[in-house]
C-alpha positions, 0 to 999 in steps of 0.5 A, spaced: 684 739 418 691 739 415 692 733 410 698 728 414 703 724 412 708 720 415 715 717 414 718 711 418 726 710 419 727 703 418 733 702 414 738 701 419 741 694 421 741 694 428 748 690 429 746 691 437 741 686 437 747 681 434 742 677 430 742 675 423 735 678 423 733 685 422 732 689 428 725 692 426 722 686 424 724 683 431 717 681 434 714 685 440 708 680 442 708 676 435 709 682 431 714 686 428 715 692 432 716 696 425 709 693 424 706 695 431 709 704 429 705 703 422 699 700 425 698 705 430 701 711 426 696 710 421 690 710 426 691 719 425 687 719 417 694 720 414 694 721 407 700 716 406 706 712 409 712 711 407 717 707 410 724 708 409 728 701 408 735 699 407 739 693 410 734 687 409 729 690 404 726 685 401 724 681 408 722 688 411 717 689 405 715 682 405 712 682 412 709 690 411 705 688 405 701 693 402 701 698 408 705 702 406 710 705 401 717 704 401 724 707 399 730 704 400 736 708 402 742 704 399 747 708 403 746 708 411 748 716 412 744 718 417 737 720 420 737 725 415 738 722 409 734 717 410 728 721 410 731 725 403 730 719 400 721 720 401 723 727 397 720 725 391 713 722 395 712 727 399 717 733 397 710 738 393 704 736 398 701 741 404 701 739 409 705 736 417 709 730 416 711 725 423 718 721 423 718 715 427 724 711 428 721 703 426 724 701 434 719 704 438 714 699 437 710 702 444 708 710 442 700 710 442 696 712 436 693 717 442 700 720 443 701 721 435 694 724 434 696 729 441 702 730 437 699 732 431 694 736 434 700 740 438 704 742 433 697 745 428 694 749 434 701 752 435 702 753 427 709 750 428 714 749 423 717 743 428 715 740 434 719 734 438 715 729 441 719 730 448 719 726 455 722 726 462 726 721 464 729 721 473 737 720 469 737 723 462 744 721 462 746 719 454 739 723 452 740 730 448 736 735 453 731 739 450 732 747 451 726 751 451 726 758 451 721 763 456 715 762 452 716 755 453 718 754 445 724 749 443 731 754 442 735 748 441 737 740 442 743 738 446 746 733 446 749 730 452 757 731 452 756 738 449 751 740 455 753 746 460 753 744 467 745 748 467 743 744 461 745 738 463 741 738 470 735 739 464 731 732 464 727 732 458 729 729 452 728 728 445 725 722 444 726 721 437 720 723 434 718 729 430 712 732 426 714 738 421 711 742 416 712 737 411 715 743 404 719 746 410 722 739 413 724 738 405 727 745 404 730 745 411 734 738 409 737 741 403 741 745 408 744 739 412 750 738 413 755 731 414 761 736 417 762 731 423 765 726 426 760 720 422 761 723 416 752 723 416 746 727 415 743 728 422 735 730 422 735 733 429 740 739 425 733 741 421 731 744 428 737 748 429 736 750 421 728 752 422 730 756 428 735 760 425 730 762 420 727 764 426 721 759 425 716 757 431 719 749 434 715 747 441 715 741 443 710 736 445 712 732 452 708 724 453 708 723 461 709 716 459 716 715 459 715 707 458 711 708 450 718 712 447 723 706 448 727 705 443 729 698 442 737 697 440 738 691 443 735 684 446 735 688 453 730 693 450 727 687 447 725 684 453 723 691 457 718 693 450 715 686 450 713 686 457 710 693 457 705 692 450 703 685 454 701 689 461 697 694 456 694 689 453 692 684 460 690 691 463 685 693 456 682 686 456 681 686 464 678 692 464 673 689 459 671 684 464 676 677 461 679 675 468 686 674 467 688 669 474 696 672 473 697 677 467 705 677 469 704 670 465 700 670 461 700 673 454 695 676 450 697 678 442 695 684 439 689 682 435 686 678 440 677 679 440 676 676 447 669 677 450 666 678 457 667 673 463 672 669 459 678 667 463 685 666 461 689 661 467 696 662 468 701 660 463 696 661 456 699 665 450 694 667 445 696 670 439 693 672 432 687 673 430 683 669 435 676 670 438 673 667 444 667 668 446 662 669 453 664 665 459 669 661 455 676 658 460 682 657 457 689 655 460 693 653 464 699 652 460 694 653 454 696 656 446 692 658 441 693 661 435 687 663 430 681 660 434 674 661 435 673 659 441 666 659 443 661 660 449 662 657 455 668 652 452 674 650 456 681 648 454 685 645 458 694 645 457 693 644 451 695 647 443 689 649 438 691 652 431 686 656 425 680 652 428 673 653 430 670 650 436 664 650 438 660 652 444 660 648 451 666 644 449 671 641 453 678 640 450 683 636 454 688 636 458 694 635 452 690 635 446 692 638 440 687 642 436 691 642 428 689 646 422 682 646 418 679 642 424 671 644 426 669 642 432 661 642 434 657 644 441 658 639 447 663 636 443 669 633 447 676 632 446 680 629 451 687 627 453 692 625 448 688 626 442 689 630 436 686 632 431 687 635 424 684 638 418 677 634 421 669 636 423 666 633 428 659 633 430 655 636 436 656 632 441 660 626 439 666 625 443 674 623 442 676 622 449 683 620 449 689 617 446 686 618 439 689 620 433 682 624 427 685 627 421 682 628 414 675 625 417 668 628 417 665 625 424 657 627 424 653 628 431 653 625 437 659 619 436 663 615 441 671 614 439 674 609 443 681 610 446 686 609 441 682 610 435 686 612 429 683 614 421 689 613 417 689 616 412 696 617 408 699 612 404 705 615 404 704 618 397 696 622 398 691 623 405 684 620 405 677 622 408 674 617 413 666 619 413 663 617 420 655 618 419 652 620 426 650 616 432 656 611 430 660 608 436 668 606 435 671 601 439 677 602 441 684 600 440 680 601 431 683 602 425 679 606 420 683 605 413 681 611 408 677 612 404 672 609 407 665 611 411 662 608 418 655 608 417 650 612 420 648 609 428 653 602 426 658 599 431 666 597 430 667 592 435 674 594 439 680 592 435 678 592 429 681 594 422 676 597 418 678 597 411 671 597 406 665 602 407 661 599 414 653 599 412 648 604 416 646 600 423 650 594 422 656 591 427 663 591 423 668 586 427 676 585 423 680 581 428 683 575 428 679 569 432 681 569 439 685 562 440 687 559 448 691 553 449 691 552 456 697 549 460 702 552 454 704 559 459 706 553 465 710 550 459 714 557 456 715 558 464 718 552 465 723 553 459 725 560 462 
C-alpha cells in the first residue's frame, strides 16, 4: 500500500461565524470540529498530518496538541497557497496526500478510507471526493467525461445551461499524488479577481497534462457539510449527536428521546443502560451494565458503575460505584469516589471526598475534602468544613459512625469508628471510637415568657 499523508486547511478566520473564537475550534459535540477531521483522518494509517494554521495559531495549536504537525500560512492567499505551505514537510515523499477543509467536522474515516482506495486502484494523479445534492445551486459542478473521468470542475456563475443541470459537486476534499500535487502548485496562478491561489486549479493543471482525475461520490450528503456559519453549526451538531445515539443504541443502551439527549464523541456506555431525556454525557465517561441515568442528568468523565441510578443531577471526573443511587439534584464535583450501595441524596454535594460501601448522605448536606469509611449515616444538613479561608482540611469519618443532623465537623478532625454525634453539634476535636459526641449548648425553657413577648406586640 502506498505510504499516505494528509494535509488540513485550517488557517482561515471564519469572519461568517461572527465570533471572536476562531471558526475551526467551534465545538461540535464538545469538540473542535478541526479535532473531529483530525481524529477521523488519521484512522487511514497515514505516515503524517499537517495542519495548516493561520489566524489564531497559537489557541489552534493549543488545543490540537501533539496530533499533528503544524505550518502557519502568515498571508491568507487562497487554498492553494495554504497547502504551499506543507511543501517543505511533504514536497520529496512517495505517496497520496488528502486535503481536508478543518470546517467539515462530519466525513467519516470510512469515507476517507474509500477515497483513498479509489484514487490508488484507478492510478489517479487526483481524485475529488464528490457528492449529490437535489439543488446545487452556489456549488462547483463536477463534469465528467464518457469513461466517467473528471474533465474539468465548473463553478456555478460559468456553468452552461447543461453543466448547470449537473448535481454533483466538488465538495472540497481531494486525494492526489502527493510530488504531483507539489509540482502542479507551482503552476497555480492568482489571475482572478481575489488575487489568490486556488486548489481546485490544480485539476485543470494535472489534466492538461493529460493525467488521470476521477472522482469518488459519498451518497451521504449530510457527512460533506462545510461549517461557515452558526446555521451550519447548529445542522453538524445535531447530525454527529443523531449518529452517536444511533451507534450506542444499536449497542443495546436504550436512549428514551435521542432528539434530547446528548451523548459526546468518547463516551464508553455498556449494554442495558439507559439514558432519559434531557442527559448530556461528555468526555471521557464510562457507564457500566444496566446503569440509569437522567432525566435532565450531565456527567463529565465519570465512571459510573453496574446498576447505578442518577437522577436530575451533575457528577464531574468522579468514580461511582455499583448499585448507587444519587438524587434528585445532587452534585457530584472533582476527585469525589463513591463506594457500592452508597447513596447520595437531594441537595447534597459532594467535593474531592470518598465514601465508603453502603454509607448514606441523603439530603441537604455539604462533604468536601473527607474520608468517609463504610456503612455511614450522615444527617440532613451535615457540613465538613473544611476551609479556613486561607487552606482546606480533611474530615476522617471511621466506619459504622452515625452523624446527626443539622452537625458541623470542623477539620482537621476524625469521628471514630461505630461513634455517635448527637444532632446539632459542632464538632471541633477528634471523636473517640464508639463513644457519643454531644457540642451544643444546654437547652433552657422559661415558661409563660412567650405569652409575655405577645402581650407587647
Amino acid at each position: 500500500m502506498a505510504k499516505r499523508y494528509a494535509v488540513i486547511l485550517a488557517a482561515g478566520q471564519g469572519t461568517r461565524m461572527k465570533s471572536k473564537l476562531y471558526k475551526v475550534l467551534h465545538p461540535v459535540m464538545g469538540r473542535p470540529m478541526v479535532q473531529h477531521v483530525i481524529d477521523q483522518v488519521k484512522e487511514v494509517q497515514l505516515e503524517e498530518v499537517v495542519t495548516i494554521v493561520g489566524f489564531g495559531a497559537d489557541k489552534v495549536i493549543e488545543k490540537i496538541g501533539d496530533t499533528s504537525q503544524f505550518v502557519v500560512q502568515e498571508e491568507q492567499l487562497g487554498t492553494g497557497h495554504a497547502v504551499q505551505q506543507a511543501e517543505e514537510i511533504l514536497k520529496d515523499k512517495d505517496g497520496t496526500t488528502i486535503v481536508v477543509c478543518g470546517d467539515t467536522p462530519l466525513i467519516r474515516a470510512e469515507t476517507y478510507q474509500a477515497l483513498f482506495d479509489h484514487h490508488e486502484n484507478e492510478g489517479s494523479m487526483a481524485t475529488i471526493l464528490t457528492t449529490e445534492v437535489p439543488d446545487p445551486t452556489g456549488y462547483g459542478r463536477v463534469i465528467r467525461n464518457k469513461s466517467g473521468e473528471v474533465e474539468r470542475i465548473v463553478e456555478h456563475k460559468d456553468a452552461n445551461q447543461n453543466e448547470l443541470r449537473v448535481n454533483e459537486i466538488n465538495t472540497g476534499t481531494y486525494c492526489f499524488d502527493n510530488k504531483a500535487l507539489f509540482n502542479a502548485l507551482k503552476d497555480v496562478s492568482n489571475d482572478n479577481a481575489q488575487g489568490e491561489y486556488y486548489l481546485p486549479d490544480v485539476i485543470e493543471i494535472l489534466r492538461n497534462k493529460h493525467e488521470k482525475v476521477s472522482a469518488f461520490l459519498t451518497p451521504d450528503v449530510e457527512e460533506t457539510l462545510g461549517v461557515n456559519d452558526r446555521v451550519a453549526l447548529a445542522q453538524a451538531e445535531k447530525t454527529l449527536k443523531r449518529r452517536i445515539n444511533e451507534k450506542h443504541m444499536r449497542n443495546g443502551v436504550t436512549i428514551i428521546d435521542p432528539d434530547n439527549t446528548y451523548i459526546g464523541p468518547s463516551v464508553t456506555i455498556e449494554q442495558d443502560v439507559v439514558i432519559h431525556p434531557g442527559s448530556i454525557i461528555s468526555g471521557s465517561t464510562i457507564i457500566k451494565t444496566n446503569a440509569e441515568v437522567g432525566p435532565h442528568t450531565e456527567i463529565t468523565d465519570c465512571l459510573i458503575g453496574e446498576e447505578t441510578v442518577i437522577k436530575q443531577s451533575v457528577a464531574n471526573d468522579s468514580q461511582i460505584g455499583d448499585r448507587v443511587k444519587i438524587g434528585p439534584f445532587a452534585h457530584i464535583r472533582p476527585e469525589a469516589s463513591i463506594g457500592n450501595e452508597a447513596k447520595i441524596g437531594n441537595f447534597v454535594e459532594v467535593k474531592k471526598s470518598t465514601l465508603g460501601d453502603k454509607s448514606k448522605v441523603s439530603h441537604l448536606s455539604y462533604i468536601g475534602d473527607a474520608k468517609v469509611g463504610s456503612n455511614v449515616n450522615i444527617g440532613c444538613g451535615t457540613i465538613t468544613v473544611n476551609y479556613d479561608g486561607k487552606n482546606k482540611f480533611l474530615t476522617t469519618i471511621e466506619d459504622d459512625a452515625f452523624i446527626g443532623c443539622n452537625s458541623n465537623l470542623i477539620a482537621p478532625v476524625t469521628v471514630g469508628k461505630g461513634s455517635y454525634v448527637a444532632a446539632g453539634s459542632t464538632i471541633t476535636k477528634n471523636v473517640p471510637e464508639d463513644a457519643l459526641s454531644v457540642a451544643r449548648a444546654r437547652q433552657s425553657n422559661k415558661e409563660g415568657y412567650a405569652s409575655k413577648i405577645k402581650n407587647r406586640k
